[in-house]
TORMI-742382 format. One record per atom (N, C-alpha, C, O, CB): x, y, z. Coordinates in pm, whole numbers, plus 50000, padded with zeros to 5 digits. Each point is the difference from the previous one (the first is absolute). Glycine has a CB too. Example, Ala and Ser with C-alpha at 12.3 -4.5 7.8 and 13.67 -1.06 7.14 Angstrom:
BEGIN
513194943150780/499115011950000/500905012050000/501044999850066/497074988550059/501545022249803/500825011950006/499235010950073/500515011150017/500674982649768/
This chain:
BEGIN
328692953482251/500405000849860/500855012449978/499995009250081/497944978449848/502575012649997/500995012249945/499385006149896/499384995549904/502694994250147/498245021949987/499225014049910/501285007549899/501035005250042/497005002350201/501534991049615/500915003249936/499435015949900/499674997749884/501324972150138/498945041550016/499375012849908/499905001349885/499315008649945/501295000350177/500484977449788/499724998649855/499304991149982/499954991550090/501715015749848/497394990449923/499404989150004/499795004349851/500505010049947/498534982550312/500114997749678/499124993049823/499035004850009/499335004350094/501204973949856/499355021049928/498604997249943/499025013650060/498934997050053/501434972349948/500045046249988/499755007350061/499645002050163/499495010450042/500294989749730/500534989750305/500024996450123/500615011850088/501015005549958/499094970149962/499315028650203/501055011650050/501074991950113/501115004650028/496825018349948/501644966950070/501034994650101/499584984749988/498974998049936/501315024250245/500244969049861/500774988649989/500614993950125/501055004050050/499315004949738/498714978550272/500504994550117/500694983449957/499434993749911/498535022850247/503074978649900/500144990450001/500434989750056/501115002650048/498625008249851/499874975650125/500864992150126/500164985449923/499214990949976/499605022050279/502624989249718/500544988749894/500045007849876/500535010849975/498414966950129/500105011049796/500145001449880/498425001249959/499684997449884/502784990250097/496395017150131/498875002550043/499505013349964/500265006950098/500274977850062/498875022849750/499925013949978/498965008450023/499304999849899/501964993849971/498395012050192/498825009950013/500375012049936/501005005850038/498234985650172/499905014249670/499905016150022/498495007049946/499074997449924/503805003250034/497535008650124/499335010650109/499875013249876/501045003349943/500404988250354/497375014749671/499965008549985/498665015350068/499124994550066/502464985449758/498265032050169/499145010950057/499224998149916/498985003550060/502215012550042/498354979749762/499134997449904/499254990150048/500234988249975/501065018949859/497934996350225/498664984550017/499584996549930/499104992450034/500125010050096/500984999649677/499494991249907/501554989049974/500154990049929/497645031249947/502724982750174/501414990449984/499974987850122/500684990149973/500965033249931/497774976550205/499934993450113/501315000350033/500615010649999/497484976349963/502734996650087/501244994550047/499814986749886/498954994649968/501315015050336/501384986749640/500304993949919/500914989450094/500835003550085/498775015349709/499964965250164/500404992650080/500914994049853/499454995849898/498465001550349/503645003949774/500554994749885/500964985550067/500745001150098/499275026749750/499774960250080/500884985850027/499824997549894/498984997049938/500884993850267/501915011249747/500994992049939/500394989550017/499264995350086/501165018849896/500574975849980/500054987650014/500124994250159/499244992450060/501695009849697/500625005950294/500444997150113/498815004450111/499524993650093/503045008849810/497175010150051/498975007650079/498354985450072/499514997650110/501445032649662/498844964550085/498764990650015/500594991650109/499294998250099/499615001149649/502324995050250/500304990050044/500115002950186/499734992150091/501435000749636/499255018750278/500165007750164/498515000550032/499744994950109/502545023349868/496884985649967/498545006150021/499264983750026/498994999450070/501035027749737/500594960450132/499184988750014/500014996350167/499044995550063/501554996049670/500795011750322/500615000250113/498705007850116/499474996250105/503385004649750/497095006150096/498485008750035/499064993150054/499754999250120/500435013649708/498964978950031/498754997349963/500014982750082/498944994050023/500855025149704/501684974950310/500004989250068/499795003750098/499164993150057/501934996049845/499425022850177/499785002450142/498865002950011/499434994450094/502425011749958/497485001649878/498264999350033/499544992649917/499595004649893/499965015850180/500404966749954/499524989049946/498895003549840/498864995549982/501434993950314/500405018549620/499545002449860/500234992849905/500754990750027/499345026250024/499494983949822/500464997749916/499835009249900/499185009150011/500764971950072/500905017349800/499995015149855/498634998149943/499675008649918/503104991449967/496314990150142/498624999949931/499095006650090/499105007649964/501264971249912/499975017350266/499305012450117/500055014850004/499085007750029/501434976150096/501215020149826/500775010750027/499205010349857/499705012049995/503034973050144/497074999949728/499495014449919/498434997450002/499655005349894/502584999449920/496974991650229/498965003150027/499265007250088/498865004649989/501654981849920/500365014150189/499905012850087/500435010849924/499145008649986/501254980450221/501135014349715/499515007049875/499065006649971/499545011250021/501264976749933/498914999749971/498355004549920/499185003550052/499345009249951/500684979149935/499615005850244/498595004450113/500495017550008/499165008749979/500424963050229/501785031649822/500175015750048/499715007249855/499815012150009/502264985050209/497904999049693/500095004749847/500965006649952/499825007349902/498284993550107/503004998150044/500854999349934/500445000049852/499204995049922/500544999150266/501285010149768/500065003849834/501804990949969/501105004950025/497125028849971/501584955549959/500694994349979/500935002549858/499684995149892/498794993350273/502455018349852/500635003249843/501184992949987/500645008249934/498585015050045/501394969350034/500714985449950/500144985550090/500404998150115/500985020149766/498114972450014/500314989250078/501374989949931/500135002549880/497044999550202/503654989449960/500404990649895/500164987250076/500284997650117/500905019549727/498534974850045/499664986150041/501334991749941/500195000049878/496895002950113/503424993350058/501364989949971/499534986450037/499394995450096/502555021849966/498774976049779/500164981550023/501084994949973/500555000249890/497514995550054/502384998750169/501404997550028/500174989849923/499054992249996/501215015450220/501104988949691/499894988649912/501814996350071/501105004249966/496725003849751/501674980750411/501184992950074/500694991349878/501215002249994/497514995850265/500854993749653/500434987349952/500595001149848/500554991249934/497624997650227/501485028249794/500585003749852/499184996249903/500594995549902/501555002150158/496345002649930/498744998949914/500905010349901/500454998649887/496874996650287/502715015949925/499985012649841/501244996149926/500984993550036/498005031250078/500714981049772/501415002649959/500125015349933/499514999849887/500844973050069/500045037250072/499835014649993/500695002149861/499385008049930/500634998850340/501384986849659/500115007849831/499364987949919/499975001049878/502645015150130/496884972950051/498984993349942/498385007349938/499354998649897/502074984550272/498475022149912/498735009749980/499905012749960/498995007049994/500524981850144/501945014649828/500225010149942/500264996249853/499615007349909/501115003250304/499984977549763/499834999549852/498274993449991/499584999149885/503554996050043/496415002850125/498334992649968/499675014449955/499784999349879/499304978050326/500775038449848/499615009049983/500635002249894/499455007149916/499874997650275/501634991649791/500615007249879/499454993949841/499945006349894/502354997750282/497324980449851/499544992949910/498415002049946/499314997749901/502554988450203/498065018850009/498375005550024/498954986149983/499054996649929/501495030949946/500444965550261/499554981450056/498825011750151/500205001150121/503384970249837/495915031650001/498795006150107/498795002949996/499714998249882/501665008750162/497504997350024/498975004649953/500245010250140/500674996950099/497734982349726/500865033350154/500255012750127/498985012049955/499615000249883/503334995550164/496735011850023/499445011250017/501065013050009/499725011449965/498414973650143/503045011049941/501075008450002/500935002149849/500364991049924/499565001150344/500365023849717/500614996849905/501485005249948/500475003449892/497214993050087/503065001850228/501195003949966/500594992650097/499404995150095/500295026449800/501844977350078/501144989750151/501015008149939/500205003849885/499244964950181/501365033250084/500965000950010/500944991550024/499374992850079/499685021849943/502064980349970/501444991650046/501195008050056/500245011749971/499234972749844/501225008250268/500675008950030/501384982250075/499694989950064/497855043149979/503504970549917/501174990450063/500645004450027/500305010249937/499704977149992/500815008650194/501045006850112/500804988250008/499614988349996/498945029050159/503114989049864/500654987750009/501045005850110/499745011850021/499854976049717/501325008450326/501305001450098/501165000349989/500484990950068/498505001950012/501635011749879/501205000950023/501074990250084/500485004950102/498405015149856/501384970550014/500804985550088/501284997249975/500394996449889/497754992150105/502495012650093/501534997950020/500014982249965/499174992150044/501445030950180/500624973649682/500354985349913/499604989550197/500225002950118/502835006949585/496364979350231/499884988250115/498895007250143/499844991650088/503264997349838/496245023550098/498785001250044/498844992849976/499884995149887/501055021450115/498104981650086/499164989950002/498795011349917/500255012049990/500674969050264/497845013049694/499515006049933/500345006049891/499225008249953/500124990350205/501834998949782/500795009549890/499405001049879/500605003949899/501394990550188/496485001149916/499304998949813/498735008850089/499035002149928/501634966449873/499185037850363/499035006349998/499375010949964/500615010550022/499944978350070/498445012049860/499135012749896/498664997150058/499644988950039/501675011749700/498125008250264/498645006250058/498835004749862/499995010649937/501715000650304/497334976149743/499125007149899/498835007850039/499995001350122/500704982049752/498355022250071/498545011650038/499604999349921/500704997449902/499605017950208/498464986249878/499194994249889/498485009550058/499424995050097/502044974649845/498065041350009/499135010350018/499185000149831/500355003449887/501435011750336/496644977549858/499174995049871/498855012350060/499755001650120/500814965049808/498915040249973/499595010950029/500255013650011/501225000950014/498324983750036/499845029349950/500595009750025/499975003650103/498924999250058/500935004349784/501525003150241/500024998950107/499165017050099/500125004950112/502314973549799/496915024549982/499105015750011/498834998150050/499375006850080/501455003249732/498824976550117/498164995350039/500194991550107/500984995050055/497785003549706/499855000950255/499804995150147/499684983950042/499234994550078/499885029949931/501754971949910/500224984850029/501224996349862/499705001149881/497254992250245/504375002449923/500784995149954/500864984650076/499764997250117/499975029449786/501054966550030/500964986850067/501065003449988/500525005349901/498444977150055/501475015250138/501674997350050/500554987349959/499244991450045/500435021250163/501354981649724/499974986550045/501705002350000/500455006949909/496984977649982/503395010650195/501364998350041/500734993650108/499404999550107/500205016249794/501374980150096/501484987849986/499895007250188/500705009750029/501594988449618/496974996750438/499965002650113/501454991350076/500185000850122/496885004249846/503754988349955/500974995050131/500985007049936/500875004250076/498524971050029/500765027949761/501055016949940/499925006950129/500845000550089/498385006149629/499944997250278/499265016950116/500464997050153/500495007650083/496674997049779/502544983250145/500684997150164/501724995549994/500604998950107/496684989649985/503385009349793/501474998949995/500875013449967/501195001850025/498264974349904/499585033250002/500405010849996/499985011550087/500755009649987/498944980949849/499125007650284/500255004250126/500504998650103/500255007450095/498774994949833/501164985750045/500124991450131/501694991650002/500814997950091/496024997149901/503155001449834/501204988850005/499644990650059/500714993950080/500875018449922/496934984049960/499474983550044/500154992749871/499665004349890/498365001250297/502644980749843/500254991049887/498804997249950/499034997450072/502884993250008/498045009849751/498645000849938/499524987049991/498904996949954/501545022649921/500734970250186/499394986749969/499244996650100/499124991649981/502545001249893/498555013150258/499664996750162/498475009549967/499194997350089/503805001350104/496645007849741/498455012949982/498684989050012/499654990649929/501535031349844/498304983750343/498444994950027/499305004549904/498834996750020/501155003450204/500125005349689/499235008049909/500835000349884/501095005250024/497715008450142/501024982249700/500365002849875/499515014849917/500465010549956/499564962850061/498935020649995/499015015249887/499135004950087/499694993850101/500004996649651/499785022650215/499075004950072/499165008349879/500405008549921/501064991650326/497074993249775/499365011949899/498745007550081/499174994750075/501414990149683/499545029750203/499345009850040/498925004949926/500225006749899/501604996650195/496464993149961/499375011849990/500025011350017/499835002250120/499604986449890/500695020349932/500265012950052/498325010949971/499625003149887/503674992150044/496115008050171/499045004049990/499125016750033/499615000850116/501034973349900/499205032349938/499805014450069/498234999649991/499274991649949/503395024549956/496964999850187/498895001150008/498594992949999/499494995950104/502025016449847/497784986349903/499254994150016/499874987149990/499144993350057/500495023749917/501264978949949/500834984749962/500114995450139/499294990250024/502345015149753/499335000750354/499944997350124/498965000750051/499774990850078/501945014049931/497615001649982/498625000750087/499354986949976/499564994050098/500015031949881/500274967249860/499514991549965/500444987450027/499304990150021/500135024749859/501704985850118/500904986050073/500274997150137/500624989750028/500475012849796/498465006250275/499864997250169/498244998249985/499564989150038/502865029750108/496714990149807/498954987749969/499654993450020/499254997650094/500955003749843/500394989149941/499874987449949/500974991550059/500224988349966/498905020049837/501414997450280/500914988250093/499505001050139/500324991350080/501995010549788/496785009950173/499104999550098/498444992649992/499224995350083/502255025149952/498534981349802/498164988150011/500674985949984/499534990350060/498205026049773/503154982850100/500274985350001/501204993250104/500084987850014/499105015949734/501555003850308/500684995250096/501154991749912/500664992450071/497245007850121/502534999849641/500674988150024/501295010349863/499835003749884/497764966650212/503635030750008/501055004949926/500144996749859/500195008349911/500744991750287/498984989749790/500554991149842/498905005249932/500385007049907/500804967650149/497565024849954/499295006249925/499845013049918/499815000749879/499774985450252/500555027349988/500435006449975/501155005549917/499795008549913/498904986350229/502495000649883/501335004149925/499994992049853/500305006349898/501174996850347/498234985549750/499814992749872/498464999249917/499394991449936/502584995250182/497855024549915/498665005449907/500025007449982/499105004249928/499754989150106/502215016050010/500665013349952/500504994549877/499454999749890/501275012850332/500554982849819/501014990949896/499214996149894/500455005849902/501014984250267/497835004849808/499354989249934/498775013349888/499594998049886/500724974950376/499465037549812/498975008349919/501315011849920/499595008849924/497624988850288/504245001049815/500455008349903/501464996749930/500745007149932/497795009050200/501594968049921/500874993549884/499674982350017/499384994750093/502885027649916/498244972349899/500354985149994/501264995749866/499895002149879/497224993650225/503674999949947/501124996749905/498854988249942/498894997250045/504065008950090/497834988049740/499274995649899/501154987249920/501025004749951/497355022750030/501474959350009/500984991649901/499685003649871/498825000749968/501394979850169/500705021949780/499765003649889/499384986449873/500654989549998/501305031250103/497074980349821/499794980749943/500055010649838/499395010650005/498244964350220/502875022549681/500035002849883/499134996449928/499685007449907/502054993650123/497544985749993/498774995349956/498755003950038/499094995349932/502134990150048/498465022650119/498925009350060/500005010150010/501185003549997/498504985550085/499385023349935/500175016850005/500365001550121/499904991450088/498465016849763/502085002350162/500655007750161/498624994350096/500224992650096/501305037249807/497334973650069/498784999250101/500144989150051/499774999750121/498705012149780/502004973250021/499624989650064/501344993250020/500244988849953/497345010249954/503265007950161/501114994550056/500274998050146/499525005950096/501105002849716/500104983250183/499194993850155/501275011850098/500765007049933/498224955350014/501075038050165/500155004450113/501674994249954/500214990449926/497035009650258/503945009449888/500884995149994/500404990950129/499635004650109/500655013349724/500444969550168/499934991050108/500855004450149/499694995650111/500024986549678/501205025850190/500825004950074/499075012250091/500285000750119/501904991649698/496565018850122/499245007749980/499184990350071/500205004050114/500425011249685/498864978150210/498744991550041/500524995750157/499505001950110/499664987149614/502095004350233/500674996650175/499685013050085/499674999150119/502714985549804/497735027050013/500185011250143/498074999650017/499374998450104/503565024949826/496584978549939/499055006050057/498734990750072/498855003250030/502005014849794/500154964850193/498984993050039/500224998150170/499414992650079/500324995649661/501355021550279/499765006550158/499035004050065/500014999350123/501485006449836/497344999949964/498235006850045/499674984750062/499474998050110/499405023849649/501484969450161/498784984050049/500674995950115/499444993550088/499794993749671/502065016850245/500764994350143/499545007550100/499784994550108/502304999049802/497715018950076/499515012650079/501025007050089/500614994650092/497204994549910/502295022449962/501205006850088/499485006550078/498774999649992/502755002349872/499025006350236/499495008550166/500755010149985/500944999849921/498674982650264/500045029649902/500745008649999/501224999850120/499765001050120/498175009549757/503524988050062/500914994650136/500395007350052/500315011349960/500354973949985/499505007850218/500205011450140/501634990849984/500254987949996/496715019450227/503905004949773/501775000550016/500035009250083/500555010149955/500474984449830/498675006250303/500395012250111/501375002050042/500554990050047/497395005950045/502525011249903/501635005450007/500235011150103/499385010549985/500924985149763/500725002850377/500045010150068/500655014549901/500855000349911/499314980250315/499145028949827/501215014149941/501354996349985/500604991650066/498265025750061/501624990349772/501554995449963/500075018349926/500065002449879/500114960250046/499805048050186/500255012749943/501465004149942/500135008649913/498054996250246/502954987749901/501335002649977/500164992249915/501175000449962/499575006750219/498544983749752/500604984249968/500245007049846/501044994849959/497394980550214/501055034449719/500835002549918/500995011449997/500565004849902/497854983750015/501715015550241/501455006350004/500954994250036/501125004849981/498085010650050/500664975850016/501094989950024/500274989949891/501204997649985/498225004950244/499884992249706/500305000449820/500865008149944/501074996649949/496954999150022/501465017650038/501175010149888/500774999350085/500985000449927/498045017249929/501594981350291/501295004450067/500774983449936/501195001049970/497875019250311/500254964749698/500784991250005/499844999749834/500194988749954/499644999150315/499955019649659/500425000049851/500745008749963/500834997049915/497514995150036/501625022450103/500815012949955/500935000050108/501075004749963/497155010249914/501774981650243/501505010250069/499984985850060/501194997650019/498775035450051/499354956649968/500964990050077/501804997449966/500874998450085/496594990149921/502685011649865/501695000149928/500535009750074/500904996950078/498844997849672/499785019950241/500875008250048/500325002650127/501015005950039/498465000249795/499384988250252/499845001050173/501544988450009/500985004050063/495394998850020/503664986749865/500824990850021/501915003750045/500824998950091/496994989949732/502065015950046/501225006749932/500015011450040/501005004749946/499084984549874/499435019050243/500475011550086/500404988750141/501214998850015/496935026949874/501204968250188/500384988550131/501214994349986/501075001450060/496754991249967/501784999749870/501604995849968/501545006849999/501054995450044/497354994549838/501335022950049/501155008849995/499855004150132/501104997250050/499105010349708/499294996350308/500205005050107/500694990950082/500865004950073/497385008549892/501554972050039/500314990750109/501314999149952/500934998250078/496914988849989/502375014349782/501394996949960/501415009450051/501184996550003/497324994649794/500805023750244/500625008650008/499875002450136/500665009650040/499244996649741/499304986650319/500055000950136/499555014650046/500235005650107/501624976149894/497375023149878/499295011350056/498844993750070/499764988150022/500955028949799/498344998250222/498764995950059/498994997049928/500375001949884/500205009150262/498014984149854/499194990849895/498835012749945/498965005050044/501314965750104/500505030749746/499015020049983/498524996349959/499215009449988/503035008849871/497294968650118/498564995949971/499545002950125/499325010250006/500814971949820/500045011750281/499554998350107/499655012750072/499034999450076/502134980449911/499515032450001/500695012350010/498585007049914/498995005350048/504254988349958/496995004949907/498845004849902/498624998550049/499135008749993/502284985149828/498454993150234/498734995850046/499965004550141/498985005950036/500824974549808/500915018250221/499655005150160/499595017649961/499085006150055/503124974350120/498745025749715/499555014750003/498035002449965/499255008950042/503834996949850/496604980950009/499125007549918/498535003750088/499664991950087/501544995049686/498385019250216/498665008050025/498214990649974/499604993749902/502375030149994/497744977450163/498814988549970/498535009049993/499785005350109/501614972150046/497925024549777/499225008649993/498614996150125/500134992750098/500955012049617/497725002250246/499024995750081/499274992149930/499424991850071/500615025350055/499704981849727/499414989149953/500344992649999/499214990550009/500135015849919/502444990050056/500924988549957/499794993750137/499984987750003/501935022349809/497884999250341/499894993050144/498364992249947/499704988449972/501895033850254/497594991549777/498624988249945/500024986049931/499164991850037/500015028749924/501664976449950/500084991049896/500534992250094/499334989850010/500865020949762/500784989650307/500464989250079/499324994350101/500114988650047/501555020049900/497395003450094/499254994750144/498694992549929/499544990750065/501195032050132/498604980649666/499194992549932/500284988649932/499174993949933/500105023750068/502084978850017/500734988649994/500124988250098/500364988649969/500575027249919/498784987650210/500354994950142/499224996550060/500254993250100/501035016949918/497044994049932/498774999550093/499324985049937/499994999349877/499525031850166/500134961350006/498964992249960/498925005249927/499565010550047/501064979050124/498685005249702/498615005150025/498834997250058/499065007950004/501734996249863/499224985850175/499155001550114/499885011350081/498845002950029/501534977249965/500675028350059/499645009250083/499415016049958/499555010050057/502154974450055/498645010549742/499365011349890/498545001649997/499255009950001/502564984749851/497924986450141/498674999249935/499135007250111/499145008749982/501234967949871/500075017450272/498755000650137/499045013449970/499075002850077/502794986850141/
């Protein structure tokens, strides 16, 4: 792993291999902080296949070491477009809800598109029900936005439409690995979260707020618990360069071009190439490549 001297969260050092994080501090009331982020989970599953694990093994061993779990988040992927994200923002606004929470944020992002570009009406909604200070708030947002805006994946081709997020800290986390360790059953867990601190609501003019039924669109997602969801293994090899090679093919790919070009035009020599044979490669940037290159299997042994 690679050792980096800066680190969070008062941490004194910081190891990492991928998007995999350890840190390390001389304070033995601080222990070592095992941090996975999105990409990070997805490298680490890569892991837990090679030693024939799973994330319900991985955190119960956890728990057996006692461990102090201070965030978890639970995501439900909405492939088929259940949600509808400024749909539920005007329901909040109508106050079509019943909740324990008693604040949201919104937030819309849109692109900038040159006349006859594909996607040219794309905008990115967020939708943050809760405060995002306490220790359990939702995410809910336009997940094939997020992959066209990184990626420039066509939003119509997106395995994924919406994505909504538990977002969970401390004891809230402690309480939700739990209860997904006595009962073993994902859907339960995440939609009894859901379910204990909102429900959209049809509005009936002829009845009081109390006895309004469930909104139908609202009912489709949350009748995902009876289908029963799992916690999913997407294991993904490391991809450490993969968002530098993003910013090189969004910010300078144009200009790498057009320096080549002029050059070929002018029958000079190819000063990219020139540039790159000069540049300097550090010892982590060699690390990053050789932790690029290895199987993990030969990690795991």
């Amino acid at each position: 792993m690679l050792r980096d001297a800066h680190s969070f969260y008062g941490y004194d050092a910081q190891f990492y291999f991928g998007n995999i994080v350890v840190m390390t501090s001389d304070d033995e009331a601080k222990g070592c902080l095992l941090e996975l982020k999105g990409q990070g989970c997805r490298e680490y599953e890569r892991i837990l296949i090679c030693q024939k694990r799973t994330w319900t093994q991985f955190l119960q061993e956890v728990k057996n070491e006692d461990a102090v779990i201070k965030r978890v988040d639970l995501a439900v992927n909405d492939r088929v477009g259940i949600l509808d994200i400024p749909e539920m923002v005007e329901k909040l606004k109508r106050g079509e809800y019943s909740s324990v929470f008693h604040q949201y944020k919104f937030y819309e992002s849109g692109t900038l598109i040159g006349e006859g570009e594909e996607n040219a009406d794309a905008r990115g909604n967020t939708l943050y029900i809760g405060s995002l200070k306490s220790d359990v708030y939702f995410c809910a947002y336009e997940k094939d936005y997020e992959q066209y805006v990184k990626y420039g994946k066509d939003m119509k081709e997106a395995e994924i439409r919406n994505r909504f997020e538990i977002r969970l800290k401390d004891d809230r986390a402690e309480a939700a690995v739990s209860d997904l360790l006595t009962h073993g059953d994902a859907g339960r867990t995440a939609f009894g979260i859901i379910n204990r601190y909102i429900v959209f609501l049809k509005p009936d003019a002829n009845r009081g707020k109390r006895s309004w039924d469930i909104d139908p669109r609202w009912k489709r997602f949350i009748d995902w618990e009876i289908k029963g969801l799992r916690l999913a293994i997407a294991p993904k090899k490391q991809d450490v360069l993969g968002d530098k090679l993003n910013w090189i093919a969004k910010q300078c790919a144009p200009t790498l071009k057009a320096i080549r070009m002029l050059d070929a035009s002018m029958g000079e020599p190819d000063r990219i190439d020139a540039i790159i044979d000069a540049a300097h490669i550090s010892p982590n940037m060699q690390k990053l490549i050789e932790q690029e290159m290895r199987e993990i299997e030969e990690i795991v042994r």
